[in-house]
C-alpha positions as MATLAB code, in Angstrom:
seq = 'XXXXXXXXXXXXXXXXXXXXXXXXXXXXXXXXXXXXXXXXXXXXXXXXXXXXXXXXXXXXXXXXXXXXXXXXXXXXXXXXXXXXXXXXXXXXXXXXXXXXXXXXXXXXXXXXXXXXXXXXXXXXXXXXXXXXXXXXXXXXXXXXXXXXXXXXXXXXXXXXXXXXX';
ca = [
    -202.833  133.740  -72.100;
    -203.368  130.391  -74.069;
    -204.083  130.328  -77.782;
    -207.593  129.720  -76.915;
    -208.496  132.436  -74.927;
    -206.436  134.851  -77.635;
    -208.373  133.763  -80.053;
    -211.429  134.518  -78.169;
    -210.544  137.671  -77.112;
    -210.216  139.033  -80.517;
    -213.178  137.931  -81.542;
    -215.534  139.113  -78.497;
    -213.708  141.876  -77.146;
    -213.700  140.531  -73.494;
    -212.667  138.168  -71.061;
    -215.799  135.731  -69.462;
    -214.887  135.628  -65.330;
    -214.131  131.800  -64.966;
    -212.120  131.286  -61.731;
    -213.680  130.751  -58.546;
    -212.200  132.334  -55.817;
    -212.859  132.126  -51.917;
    -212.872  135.818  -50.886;
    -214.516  136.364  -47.424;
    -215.829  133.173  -46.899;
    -218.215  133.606  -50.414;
    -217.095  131.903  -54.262;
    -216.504  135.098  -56.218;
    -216.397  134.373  -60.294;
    -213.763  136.790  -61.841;
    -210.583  136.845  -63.693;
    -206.956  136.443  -61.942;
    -204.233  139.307  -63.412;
    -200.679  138.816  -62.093;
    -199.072  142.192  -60.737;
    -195.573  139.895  -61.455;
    -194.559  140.755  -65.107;
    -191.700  138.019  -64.891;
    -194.306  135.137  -64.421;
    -195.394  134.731  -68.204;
    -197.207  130.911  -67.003;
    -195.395  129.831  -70.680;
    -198.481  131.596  -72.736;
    -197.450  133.546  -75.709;
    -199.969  136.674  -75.077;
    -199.893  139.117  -72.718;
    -202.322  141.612  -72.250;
    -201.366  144.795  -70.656;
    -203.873  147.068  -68.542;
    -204.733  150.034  -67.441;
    -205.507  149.407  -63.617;
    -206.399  152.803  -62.769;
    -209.134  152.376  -66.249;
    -210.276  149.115  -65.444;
    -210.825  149.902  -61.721;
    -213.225  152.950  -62.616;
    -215.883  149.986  -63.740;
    -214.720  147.071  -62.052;
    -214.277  145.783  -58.609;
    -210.496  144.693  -58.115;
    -209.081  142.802  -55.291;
    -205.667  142.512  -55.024;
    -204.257  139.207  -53.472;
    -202.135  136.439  -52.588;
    -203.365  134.045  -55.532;
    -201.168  131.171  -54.348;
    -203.288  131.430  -50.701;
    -206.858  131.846  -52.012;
    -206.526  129.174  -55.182;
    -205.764  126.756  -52.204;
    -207.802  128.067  -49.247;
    -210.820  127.647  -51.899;
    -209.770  124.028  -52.550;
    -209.692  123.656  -48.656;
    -205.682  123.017  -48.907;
    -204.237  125.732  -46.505;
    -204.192  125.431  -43.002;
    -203.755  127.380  -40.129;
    -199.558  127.278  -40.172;
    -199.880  127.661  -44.162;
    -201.858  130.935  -43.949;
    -199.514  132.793  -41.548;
    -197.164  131.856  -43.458;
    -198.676  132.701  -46.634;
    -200.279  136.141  -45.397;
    -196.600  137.118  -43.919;
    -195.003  136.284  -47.142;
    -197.407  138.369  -48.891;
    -195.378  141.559  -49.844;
    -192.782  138.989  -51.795;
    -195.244  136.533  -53.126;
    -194.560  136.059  -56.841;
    -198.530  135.034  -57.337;
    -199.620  138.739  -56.315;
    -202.580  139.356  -58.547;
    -205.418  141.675  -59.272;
    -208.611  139.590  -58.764;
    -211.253  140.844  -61.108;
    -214.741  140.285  -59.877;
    -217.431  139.316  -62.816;
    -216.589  139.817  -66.551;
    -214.361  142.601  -68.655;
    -216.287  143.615  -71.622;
    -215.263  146.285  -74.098;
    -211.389  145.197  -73.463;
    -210.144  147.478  -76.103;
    -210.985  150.449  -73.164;
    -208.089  148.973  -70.964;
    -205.456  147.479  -72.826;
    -202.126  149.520  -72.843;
    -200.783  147.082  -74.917;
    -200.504  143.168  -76.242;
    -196.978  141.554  -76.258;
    -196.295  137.954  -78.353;
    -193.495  136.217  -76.848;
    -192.775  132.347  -77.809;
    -193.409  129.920  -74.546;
    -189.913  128.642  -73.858;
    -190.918  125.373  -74.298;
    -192.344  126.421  -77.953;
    -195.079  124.437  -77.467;
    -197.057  126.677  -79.814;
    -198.007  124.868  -83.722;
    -197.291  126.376  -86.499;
    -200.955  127.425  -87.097;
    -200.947  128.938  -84.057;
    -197.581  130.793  -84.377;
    -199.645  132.586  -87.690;
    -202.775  133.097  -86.340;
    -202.055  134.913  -82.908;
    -200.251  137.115  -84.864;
    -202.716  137.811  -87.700;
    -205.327  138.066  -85.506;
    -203.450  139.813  -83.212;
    -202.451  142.360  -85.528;
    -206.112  142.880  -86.786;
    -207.331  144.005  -83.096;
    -204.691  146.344  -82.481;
    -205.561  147.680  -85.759;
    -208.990  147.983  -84.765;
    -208.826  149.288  -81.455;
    -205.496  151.064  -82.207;
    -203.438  149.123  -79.457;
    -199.761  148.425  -79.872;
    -198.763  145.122  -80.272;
    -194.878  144.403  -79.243;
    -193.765  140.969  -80.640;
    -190.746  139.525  -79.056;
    -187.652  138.547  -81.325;
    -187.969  135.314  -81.352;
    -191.707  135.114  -82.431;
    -190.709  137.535  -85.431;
    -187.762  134.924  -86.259;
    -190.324  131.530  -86.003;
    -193.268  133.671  -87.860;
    -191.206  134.250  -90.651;
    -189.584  131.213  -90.522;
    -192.746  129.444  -90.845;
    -194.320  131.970  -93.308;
    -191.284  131.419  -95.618;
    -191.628  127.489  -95.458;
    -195.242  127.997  -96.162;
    -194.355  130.270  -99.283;
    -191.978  128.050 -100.359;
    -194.704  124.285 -100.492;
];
């Protein structure tokens, strides 16, 4: 997830349902989760769930994200969605399609995980504060937080330039 809905997430404690999504020929508000741990969308957090959890109070609908984002922009057509409905099984935008909003996250999360966007397109204040902030919710709820190598090295790269102005 972006900086911006980090930062919100450790403040509230939930994730507001803003995607629209056709499902069944009716807009559904919810929240898109990839089932595709390789596609990280360049975002430095990752929240990890607990399906089975999260699908005690939620309604989940797994699908083909790819199909639906553009069936609800009116983009597929007939040849696109056999296509897209055969392909299914190897679709890397499989996702778990959260209807409404997750409140009381803390209840779900496995775990968080930091990782620098390839394209380190993260600032320096933002390098700090995920982490901080980061750190202070796992605290809180008592959720482990798995930084990746390389956002270890930049964080204490910048905290050391910081130290040293």
């Amino acid at each position: 997830m972006n900086p911006e809905k980090a930062y919100s997430v450790f403040d509230t404690n939930k994730i507001e349902a803003t995607w629209d999504h056709n499902i069944g020929g009716k807009i559904v508000k919810g929240i898109s989760l990839t089932r595709n741990s390789a596609l990280n969308w360049q975002r430095p957090v990752k929240l990890v769930f607990d399906q089975l959890a999260l699908s005690n109070v939620k309604k989940i609908i797994p699908l083909d994200g790819e199909y639906v984002f553009r069936k609800t922009r009116g983009l597929v057509s007939q040849r696109e969605r056999i296509y897209l409905s055969n392909e299914y099984s190897e679709s890397a935008w499989r996702e778990e399609y959260v209807v409404d909003d997750i409140n009381n996250l803390n209840r779900y999360i496995v775990e968080i995980r930091l990782q620098l966007p390839s394209m380190n397109k993260l600032s320096y204040f933002d390098v700090i504060n995920i982490r901080t902030e980061a750190e202070k919710y796992c605290s809180k709820w008592n959720i482990p937080l798995i930084v990746s190598e390389e956002y270890d090295i930049q964080f204490d790269k910048i905290k050391k330039h910081w130290n040293e102005t």
